[in-house]
mmCIF file of the N, C-alpha and C atoms, coordinates in Angstrom:
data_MODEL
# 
_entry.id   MODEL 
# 
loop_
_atom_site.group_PDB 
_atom_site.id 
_atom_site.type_symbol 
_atom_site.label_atom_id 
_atom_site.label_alt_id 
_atom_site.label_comp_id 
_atom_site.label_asym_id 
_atom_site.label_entity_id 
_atom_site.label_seq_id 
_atom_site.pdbx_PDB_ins_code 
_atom_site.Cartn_x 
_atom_site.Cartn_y 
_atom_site.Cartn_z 
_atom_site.occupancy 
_atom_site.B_iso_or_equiv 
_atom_site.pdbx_formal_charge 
_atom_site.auth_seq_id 
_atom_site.auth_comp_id 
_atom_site.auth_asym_id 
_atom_site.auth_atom_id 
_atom_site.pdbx_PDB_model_num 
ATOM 1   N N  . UNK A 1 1  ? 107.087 37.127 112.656 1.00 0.00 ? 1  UNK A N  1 
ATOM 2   C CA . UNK A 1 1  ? 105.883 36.423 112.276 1.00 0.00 ? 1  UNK A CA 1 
ATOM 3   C C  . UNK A 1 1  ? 105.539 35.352 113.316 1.00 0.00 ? 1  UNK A C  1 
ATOM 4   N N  . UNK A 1 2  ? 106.634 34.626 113.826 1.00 0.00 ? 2  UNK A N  1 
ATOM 5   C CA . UNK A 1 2  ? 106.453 33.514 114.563 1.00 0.00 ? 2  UNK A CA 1 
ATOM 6   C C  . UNK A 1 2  ? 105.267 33.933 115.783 1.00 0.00 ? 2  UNK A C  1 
ATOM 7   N N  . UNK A 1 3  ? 106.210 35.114 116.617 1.00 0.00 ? 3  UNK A N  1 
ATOM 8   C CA . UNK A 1 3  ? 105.783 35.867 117.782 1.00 0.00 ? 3  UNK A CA 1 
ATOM 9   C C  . UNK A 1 3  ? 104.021 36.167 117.595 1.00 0.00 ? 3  UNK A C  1 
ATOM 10  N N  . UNK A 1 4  ? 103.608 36.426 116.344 1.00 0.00 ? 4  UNK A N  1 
ATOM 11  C CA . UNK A 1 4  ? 102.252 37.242 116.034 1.00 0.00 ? 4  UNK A CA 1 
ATOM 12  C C  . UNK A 1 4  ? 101.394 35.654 116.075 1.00 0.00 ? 4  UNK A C  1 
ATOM 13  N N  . UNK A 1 5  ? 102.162 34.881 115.443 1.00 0.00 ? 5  UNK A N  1 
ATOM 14  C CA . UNK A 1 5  ? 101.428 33.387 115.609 1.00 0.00 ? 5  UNK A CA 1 
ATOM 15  C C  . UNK A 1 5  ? 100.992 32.706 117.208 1.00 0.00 ? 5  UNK A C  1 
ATOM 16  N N  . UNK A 1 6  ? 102.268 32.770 117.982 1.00 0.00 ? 6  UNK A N  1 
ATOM 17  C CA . UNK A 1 6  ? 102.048 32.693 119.147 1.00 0.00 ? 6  UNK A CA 1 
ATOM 18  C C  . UNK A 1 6  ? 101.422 33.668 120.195 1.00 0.00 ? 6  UNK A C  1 
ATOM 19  N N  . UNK A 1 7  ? 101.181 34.820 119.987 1.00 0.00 ? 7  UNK A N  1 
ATOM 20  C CA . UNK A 1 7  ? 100.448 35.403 120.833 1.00 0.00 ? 7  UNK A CA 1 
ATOM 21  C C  . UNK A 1 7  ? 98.339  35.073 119.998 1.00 0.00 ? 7  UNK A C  1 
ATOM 22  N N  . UNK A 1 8  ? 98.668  34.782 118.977 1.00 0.00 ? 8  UNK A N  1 
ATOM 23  C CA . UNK A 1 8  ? 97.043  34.502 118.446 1.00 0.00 ? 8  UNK A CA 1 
ATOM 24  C C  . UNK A 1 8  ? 96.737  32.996 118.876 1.00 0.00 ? 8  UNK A C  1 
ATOM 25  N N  . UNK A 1 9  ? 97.472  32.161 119.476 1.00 0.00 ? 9  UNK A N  1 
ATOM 26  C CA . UNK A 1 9  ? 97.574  30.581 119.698 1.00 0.00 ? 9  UNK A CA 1 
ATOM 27  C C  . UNK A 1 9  ? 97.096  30.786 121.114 1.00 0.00 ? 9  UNK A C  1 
ATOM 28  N N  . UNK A 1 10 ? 97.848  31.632 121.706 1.00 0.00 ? 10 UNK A N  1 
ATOM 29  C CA . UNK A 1 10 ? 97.125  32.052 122.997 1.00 0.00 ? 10 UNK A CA 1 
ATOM 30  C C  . UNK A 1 10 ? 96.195  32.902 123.306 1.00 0.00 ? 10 UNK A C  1 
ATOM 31  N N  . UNK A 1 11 ? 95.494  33.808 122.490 1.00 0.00 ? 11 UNK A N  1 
ATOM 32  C CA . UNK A 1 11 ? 94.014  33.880 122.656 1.00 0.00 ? 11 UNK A CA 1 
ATOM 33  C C  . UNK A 1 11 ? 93.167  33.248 122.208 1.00 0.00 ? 11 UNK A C  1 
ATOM 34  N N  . UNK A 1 12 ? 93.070  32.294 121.209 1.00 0.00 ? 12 UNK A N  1 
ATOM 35  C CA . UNK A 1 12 ? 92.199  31.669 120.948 1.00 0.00 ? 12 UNK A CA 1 
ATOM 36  C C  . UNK A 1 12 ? 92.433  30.345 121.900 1.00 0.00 ? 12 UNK A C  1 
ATOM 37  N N  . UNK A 1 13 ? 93.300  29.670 122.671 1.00 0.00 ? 13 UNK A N  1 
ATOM 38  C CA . UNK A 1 13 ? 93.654  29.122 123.717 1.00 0.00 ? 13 UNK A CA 1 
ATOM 39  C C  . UNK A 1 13 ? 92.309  29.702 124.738 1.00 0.00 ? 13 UNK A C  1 
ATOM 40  N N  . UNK A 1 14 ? 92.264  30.722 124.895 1.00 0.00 ? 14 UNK A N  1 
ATOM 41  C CA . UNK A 1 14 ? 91.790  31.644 126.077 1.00 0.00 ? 14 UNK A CA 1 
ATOM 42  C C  . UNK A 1 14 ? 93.222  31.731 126.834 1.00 0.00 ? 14 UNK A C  1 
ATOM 43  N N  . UNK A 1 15 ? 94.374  31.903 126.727 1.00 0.00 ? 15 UNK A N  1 
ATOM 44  C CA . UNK A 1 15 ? 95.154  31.659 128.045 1.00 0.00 ? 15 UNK A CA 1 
ATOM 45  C C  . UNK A 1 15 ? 95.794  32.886 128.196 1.00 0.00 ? 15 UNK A C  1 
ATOM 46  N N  . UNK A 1 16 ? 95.250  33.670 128.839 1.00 0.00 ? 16 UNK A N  1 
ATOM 47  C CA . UNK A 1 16 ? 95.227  35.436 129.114 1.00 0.00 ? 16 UNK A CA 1 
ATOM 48  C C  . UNK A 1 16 ? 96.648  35.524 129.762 1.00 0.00 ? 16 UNK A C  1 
ATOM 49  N N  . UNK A 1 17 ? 97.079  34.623 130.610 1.00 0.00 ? 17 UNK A N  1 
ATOM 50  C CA . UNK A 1 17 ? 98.710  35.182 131.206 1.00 0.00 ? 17 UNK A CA 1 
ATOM 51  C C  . UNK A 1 17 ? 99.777  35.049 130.068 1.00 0.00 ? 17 UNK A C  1 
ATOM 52  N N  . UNK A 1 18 ? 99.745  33.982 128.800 1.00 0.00 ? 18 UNK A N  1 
ATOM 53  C CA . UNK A 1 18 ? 100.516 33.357 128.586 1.00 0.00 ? 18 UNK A CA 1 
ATOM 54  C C  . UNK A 1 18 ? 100.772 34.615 127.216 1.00 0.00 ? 18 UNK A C  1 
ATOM 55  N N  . UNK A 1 19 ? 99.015  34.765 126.639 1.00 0.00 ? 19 UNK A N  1 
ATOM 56  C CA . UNK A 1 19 ? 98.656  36.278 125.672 1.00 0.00 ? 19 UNK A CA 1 
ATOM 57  C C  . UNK A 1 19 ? 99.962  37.169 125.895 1.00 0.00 ? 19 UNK A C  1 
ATOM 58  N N  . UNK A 1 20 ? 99.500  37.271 127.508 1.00 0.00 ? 20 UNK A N  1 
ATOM 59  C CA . UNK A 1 20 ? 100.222 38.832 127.440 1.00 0.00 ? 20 UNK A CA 1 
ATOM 60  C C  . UNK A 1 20 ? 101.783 38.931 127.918 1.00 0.00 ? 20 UNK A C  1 
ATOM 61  N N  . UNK A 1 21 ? 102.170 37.785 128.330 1.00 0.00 ? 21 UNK A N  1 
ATOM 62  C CA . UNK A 1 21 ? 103.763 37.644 128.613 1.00 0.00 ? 21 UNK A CA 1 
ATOM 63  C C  . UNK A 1 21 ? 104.069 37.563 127.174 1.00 0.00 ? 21 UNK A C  1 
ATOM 64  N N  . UNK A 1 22 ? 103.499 36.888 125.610 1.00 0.00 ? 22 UNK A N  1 
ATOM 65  C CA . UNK A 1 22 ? 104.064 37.027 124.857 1.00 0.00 ? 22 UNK A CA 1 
ATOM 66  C C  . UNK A 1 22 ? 103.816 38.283 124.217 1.00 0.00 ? 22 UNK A C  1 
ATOM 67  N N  . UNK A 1 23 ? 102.850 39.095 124.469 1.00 0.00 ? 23 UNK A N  1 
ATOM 68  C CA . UNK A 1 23 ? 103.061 40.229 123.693 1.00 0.00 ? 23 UNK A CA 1 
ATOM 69  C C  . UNK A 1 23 ? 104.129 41.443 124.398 1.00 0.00 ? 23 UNK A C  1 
ATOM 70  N N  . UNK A 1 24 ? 104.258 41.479 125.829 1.00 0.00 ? 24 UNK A N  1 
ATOM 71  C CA . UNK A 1 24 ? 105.380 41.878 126.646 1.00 0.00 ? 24 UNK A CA 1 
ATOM 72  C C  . UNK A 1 24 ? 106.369 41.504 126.106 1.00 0.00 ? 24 UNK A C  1 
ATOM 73  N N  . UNK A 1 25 ? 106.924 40.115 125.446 1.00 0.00 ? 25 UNK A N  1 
ATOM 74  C CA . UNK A 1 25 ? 108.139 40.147 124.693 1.00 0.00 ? 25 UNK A CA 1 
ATOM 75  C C  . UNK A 1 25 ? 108.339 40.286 123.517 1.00 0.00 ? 25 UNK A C  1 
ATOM 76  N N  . UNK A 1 26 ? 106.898 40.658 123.214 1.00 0.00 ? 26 UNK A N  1 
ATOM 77  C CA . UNK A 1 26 ? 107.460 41.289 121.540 1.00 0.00 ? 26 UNK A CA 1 
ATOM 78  C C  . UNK A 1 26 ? 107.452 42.453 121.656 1.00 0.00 ? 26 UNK A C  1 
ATOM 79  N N  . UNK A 1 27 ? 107.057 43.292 122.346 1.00 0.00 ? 27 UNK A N  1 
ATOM 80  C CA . UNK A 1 27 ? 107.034 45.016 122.424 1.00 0.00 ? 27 UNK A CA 1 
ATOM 81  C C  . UNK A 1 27 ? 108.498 45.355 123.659 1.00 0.00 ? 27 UNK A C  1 
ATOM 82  N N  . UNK A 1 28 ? 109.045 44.701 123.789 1.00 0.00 ? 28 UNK A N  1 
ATOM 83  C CA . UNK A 1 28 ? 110.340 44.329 124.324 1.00 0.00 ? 28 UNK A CA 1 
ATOM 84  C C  . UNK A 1 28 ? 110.966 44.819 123.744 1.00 0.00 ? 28 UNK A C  1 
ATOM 85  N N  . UNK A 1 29 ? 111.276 43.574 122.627 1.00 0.00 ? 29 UNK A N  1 
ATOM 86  C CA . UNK A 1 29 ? 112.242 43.084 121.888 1.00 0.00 ? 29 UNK A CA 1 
ATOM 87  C C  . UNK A 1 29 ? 112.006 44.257 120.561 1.00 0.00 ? 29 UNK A C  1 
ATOM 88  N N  . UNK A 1 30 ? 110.540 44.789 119.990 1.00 0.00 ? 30 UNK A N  1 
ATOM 89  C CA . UNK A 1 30 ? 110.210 46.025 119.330 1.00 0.00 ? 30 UNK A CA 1 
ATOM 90  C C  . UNK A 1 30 ? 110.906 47.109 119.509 1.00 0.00 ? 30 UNK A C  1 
ATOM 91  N N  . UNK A 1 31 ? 110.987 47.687 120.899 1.00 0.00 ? 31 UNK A N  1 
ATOM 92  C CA . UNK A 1 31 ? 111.505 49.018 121.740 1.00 0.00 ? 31 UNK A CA 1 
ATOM 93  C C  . UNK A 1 31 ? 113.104 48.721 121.579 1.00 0.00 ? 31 UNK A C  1 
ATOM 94  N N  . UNK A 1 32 ? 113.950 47.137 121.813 1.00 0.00 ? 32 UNK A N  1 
ATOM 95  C CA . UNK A 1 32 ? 115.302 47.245 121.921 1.00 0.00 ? 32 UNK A CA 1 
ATOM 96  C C  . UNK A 1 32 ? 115.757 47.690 120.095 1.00 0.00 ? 32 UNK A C  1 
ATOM 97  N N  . UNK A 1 33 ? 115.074 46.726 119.370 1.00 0.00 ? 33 UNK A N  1 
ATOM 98  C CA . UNK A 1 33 ? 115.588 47.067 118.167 1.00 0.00 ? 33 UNK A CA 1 
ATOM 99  C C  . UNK A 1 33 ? 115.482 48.615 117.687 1.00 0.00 ? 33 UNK A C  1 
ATOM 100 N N  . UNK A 1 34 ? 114.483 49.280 118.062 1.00 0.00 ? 34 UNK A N  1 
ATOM 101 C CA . UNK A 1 34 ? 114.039 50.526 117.702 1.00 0.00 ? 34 UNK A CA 1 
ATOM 102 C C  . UNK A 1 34 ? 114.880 51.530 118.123 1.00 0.00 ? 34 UNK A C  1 
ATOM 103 N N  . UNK A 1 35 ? 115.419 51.239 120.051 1.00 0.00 ? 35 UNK A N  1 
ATOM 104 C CA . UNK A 1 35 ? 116.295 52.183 120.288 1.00 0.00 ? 35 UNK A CA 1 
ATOM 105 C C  . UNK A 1 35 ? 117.924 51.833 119.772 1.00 0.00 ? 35 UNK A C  1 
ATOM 106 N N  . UNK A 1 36 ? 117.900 50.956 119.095 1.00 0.00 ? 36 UNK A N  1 
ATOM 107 C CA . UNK A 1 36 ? 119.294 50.301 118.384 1.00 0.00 ? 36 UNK A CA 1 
ATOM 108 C C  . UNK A 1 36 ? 119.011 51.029 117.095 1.00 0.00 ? 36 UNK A C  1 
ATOM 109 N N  . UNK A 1 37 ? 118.307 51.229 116.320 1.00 0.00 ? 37 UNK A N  1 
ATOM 110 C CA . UNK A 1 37 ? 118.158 51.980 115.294 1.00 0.00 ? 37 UNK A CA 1 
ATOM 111 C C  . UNK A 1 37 ? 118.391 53.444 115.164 1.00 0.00 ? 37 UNK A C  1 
ATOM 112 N N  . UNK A 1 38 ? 117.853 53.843 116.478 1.00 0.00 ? 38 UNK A N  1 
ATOM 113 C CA . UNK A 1 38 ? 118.226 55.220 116.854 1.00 0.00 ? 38 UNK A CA 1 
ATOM 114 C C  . UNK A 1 38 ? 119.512 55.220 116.824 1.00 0.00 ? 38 UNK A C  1 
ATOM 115 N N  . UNK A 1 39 ? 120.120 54.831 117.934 1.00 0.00 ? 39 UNK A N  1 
ATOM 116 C CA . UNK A 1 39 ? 121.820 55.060 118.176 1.00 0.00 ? 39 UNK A CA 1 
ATOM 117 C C  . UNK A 1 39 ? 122.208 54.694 117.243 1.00 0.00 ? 39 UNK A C  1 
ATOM 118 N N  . UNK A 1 40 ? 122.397 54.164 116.214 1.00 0.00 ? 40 UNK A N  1 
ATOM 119 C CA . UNK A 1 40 ? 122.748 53.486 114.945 1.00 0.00 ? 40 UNK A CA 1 
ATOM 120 C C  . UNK A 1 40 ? 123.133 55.325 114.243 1.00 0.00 ? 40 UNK A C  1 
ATOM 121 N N  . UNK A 1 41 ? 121.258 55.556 114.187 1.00 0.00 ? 41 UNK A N  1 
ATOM 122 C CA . UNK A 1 41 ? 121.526 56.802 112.966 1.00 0.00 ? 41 UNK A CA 1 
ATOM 123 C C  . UNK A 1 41 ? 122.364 57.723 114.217 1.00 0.00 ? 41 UNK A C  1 
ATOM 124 N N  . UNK A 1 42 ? 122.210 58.117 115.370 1.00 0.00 ? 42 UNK A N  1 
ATOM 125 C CA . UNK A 1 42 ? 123.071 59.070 115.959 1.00 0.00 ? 42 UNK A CA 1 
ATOM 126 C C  . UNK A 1 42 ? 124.667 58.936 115.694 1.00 0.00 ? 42 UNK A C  1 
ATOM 127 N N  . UNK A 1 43 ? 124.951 57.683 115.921 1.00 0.00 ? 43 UNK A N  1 
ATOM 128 C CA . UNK A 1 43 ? 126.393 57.638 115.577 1.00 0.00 ? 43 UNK A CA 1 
ATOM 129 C C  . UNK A 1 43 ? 126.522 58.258 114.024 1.00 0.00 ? 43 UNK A C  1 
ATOM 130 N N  . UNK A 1 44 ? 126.082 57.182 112.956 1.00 0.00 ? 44 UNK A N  1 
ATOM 131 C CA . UNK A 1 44 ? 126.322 57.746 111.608 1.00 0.00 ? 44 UNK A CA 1 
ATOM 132 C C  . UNK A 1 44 ? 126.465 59.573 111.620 1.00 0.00 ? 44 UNK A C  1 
ATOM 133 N N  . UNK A 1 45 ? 125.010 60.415 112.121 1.00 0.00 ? 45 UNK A N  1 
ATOM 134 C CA . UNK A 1 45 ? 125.142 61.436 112.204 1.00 0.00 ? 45 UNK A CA 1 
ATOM 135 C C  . UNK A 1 45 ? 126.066 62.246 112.201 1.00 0.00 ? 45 UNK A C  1 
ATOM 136 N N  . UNK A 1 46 ? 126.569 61.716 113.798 1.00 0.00 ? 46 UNK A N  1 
ATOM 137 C CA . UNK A 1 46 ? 128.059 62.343 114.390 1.00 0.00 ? 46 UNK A CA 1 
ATOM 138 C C  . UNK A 1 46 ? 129.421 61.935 114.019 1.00 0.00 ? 46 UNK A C  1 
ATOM 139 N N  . UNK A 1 47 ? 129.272 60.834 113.143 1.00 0.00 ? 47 UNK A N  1 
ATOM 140 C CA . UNK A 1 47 ? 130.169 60.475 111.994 1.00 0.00 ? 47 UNK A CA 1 
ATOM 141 C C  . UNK A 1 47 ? 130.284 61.018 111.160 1.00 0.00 ? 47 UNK A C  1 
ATOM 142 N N  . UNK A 1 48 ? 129.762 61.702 110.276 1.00 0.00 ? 48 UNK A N  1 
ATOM 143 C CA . UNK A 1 48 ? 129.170 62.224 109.196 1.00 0.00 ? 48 UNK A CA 1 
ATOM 144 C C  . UNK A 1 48 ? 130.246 63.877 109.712 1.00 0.00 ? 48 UNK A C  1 
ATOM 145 N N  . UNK A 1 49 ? 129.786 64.334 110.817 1.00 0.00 ? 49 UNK A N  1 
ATOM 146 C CA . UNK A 1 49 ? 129.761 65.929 110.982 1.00 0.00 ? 49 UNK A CA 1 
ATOM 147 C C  . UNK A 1 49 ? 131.353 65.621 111.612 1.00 0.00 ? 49 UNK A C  1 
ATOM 148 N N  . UNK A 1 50 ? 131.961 64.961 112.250 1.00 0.00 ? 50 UNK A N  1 
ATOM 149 C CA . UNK A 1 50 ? 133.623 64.589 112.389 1.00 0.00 ? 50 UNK A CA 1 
ATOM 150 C C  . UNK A 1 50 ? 134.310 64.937 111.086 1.00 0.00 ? 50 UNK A C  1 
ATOM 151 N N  . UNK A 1 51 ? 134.009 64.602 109.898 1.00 0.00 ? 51 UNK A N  1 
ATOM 152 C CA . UNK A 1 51 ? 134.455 64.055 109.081 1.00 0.00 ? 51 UNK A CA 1 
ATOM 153 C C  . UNK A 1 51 ? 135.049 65.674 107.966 1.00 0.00 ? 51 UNK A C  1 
# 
């Protein structure tokens, strides 16, 4: 929530570099958790079929 606050602080700012470095670190930080979710269920998966 914070992140969505601060990237709207900086467009209504007008401050176009500052916009898009923070939305670069939320679609970052989006993609790391997401591919952590993946490997998450792959392991379980291949946990699962070991077993």
């Amino acid at each position: 929530m914070e992140c969505h606050r601060a990237i709207y602080r900086a467009i209504v700012r007008k401050d176009e570099a500052l916009a898009e470095d923070e939305l670069r670190e939320h679609f970052d930080f989006s993609s790391k958790l997401e591919t952590e979710q993946k490997l998450k269920g792959i392991v379980a998966r291949s946990a699962q079929g070991d077993g």
